[in-house]
N, C-alpha and C positions, 0 to 999 in steps of 0.2 A: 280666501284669495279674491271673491269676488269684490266685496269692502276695499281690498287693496287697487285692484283691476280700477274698483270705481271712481275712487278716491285721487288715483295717477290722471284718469282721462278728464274730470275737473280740474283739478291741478294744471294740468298742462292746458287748460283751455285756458283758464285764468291767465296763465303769463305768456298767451300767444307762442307756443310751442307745440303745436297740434301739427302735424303733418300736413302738408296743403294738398286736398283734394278738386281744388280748383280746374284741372284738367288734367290731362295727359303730361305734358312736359312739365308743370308743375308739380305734380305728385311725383314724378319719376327725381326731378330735383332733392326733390324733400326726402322722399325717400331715400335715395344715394349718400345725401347729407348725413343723414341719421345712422344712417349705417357707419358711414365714415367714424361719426362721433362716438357709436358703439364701440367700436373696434381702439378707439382711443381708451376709452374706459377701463376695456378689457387688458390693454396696454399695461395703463396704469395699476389695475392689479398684479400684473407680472413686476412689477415694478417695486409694488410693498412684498410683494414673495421674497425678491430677491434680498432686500433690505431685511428681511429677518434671517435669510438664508448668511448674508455677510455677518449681522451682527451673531449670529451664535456661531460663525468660524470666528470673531475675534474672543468673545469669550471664551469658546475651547482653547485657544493658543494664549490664553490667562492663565490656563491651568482649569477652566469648569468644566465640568462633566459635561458631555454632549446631548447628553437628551435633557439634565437640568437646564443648558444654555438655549436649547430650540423652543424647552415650556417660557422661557425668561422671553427671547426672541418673541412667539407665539403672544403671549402678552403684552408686550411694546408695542406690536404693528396691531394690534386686533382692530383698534380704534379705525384707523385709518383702511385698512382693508377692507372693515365693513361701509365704511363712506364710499370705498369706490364699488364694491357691491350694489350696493344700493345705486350708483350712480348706473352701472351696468342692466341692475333689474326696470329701472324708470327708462330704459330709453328700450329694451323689450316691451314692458306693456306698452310703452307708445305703441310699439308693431302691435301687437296683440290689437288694442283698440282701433287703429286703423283698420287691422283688414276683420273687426267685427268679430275676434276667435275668445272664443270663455277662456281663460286660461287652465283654470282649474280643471274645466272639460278636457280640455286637449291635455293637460298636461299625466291625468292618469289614463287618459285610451294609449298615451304614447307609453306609458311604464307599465300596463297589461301588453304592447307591443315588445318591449324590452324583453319581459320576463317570459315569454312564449318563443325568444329566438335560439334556436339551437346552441351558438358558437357564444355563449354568455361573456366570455373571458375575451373576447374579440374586441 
């Protein structure tokens, strides 16, 4: 993760898509921005859900079997799903590299936090 981590905050410097740190109002801009665009992303993945979720109701109403048409479905949209994954994961490690957090750090202190909560199924 850290290769990927590293890999994004070049990337993003390259094509001038770095969060601006420039001040106060600036970063808060940028920040806000990105979040916005996050959330678009995230959009967009509801988006290819639902597109597999439409296309294996019109195969069952062909006559295909329902968990054959959702692996068919699952298959058609994989492509596209993981495009917008991936568009969703690049604009978190933006955050990530902004505010300086290892990912890989944070991300298993937070799943020993998970897995020590009582109400698991919550």
């Amino acid at each position: 993760m850290k290769e990927l981590q590293a890999y994004t905050k070049d990337f993003q410097r390259e094509m001038g898509w770095e969060i601006n740190s420039d001040n106060y109002t600036k970063s808060r801009e940028s920040l806000l921005n990105n979040y916005l665009l996050l959330t678009t992303e995230v959009a967009e993945v509801a988006e290819e859900l639902r597109n597999a979720f439409n296309l294996t109701q019109s195969k069952v109403q062909e006559g295909m079997d329902e968990d054959e048409a959702f692996l068919l479905a699952k298959e058609s949209t994989k492509q596209d799903i993981g495009k917008e994954l991936a568009d969703c994961l690049a604009y978190l490690l933006k955050f990530y590299n902004y505010f300086d957090i290892d990912l890989e750090d944070s991300f298993y202190e937070k799943m020993l936090e998970v897995r020590a909560r009582k109400n698991k199924d919550l």
